[in-house]
ZASELO-568650 format. One record per residue (C-alpha): x, y, z. Coordinates in steps of 0.001 Angstrom, whole numbers, padded with zeros to 6 digits, always signed. Each point is the difference from the previous one (the first is absolute). Example, Ala and Ser with C-alpha at 12.3 -4.5 7.8 and 13.67 -1.06 7.14 Angstrom:
BEGIN
+012300-004500+007800
+001370+003440-000660
***
This chain:
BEGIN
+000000+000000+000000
+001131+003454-001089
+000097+002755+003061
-002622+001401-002761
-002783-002653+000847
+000374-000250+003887
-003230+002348+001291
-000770+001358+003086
+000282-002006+002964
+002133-002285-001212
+002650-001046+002437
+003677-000281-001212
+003352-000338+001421
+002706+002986-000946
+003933-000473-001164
+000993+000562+003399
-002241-002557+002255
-002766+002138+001142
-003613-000991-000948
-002453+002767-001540
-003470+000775-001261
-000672+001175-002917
-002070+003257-000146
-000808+001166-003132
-001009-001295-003288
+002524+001831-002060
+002584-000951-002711
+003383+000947-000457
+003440+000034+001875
-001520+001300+003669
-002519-001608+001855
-001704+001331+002744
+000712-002469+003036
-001015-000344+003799
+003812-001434+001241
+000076-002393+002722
+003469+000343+001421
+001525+001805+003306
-003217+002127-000138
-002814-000045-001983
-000346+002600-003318
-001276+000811-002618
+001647+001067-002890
+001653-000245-003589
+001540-003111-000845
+002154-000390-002959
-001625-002921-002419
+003234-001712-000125
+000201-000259+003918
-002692-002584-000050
+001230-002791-000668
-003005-002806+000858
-003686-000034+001116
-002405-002359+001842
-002710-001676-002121
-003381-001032+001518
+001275-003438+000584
+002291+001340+002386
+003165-000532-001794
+002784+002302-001155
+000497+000760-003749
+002693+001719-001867
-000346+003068-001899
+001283+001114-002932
+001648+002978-000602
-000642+001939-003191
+003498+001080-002227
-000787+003174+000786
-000253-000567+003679
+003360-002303+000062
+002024+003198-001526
-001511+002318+002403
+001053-002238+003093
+003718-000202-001428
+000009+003732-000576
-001673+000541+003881
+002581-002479+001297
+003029+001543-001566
-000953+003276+001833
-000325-001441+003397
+003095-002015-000001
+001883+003441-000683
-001149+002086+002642
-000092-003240+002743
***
C-alpha cells in the first residue's frame, strides 16, 4: 500500500519505532499524524517516515514508498547527518 491509500484512522508504525494515527485523508509527501512517542502530538509527518501500517486483521504490512518519496528521504537525510 502506497502512503497515498492509507485514510484516516489508520494506525501505522513510523521509521523511528513510534506508532501513529493517521489524521487526514490527504495525498502527497506530508501527512498529518497524531505521534505516539515520549508524548503524544499531533503533527506533520513526512510520507517517507512511515514505513508500515496495521490492517484489520491485526497484522503489520509494509508500505511502499513512491520514487518521488525515496529521493526526498535521501535528500532529508543528507541534511541531518550534516548538521548532527
Amino acid at each position: 500500500m502506497h502512503t497515498n491509500d492509507l485514510k484516516k484512522g489508520t494506525s501505522v508504525r513510523l521509521r523511528n519505532g513510534w506508532s501513529a494515527t493517521i489524521e487526514d485523508n490527504k495525498k502527497g509527501n506530508i501527512r498529518l499524524c497524531k505521534v505516539y512517542g515520549r508524548y503524544t502530538e499531533l503533527g506533520s509527518v513526512y510520507s517517507h517516515d512511515i514505513m508500515e501500517y496495521i490492517a484489520e486483521d491485526g497484522t503489520l504490512k509494509p508500505i511502499v514508498h513512491t520514487e518521488k518519496q525515496l529521493k526526498h528521504y535521501a535528500l532529508v537525510s543528507k541534511i541531518f547527518e550534516e548538521v548532527l
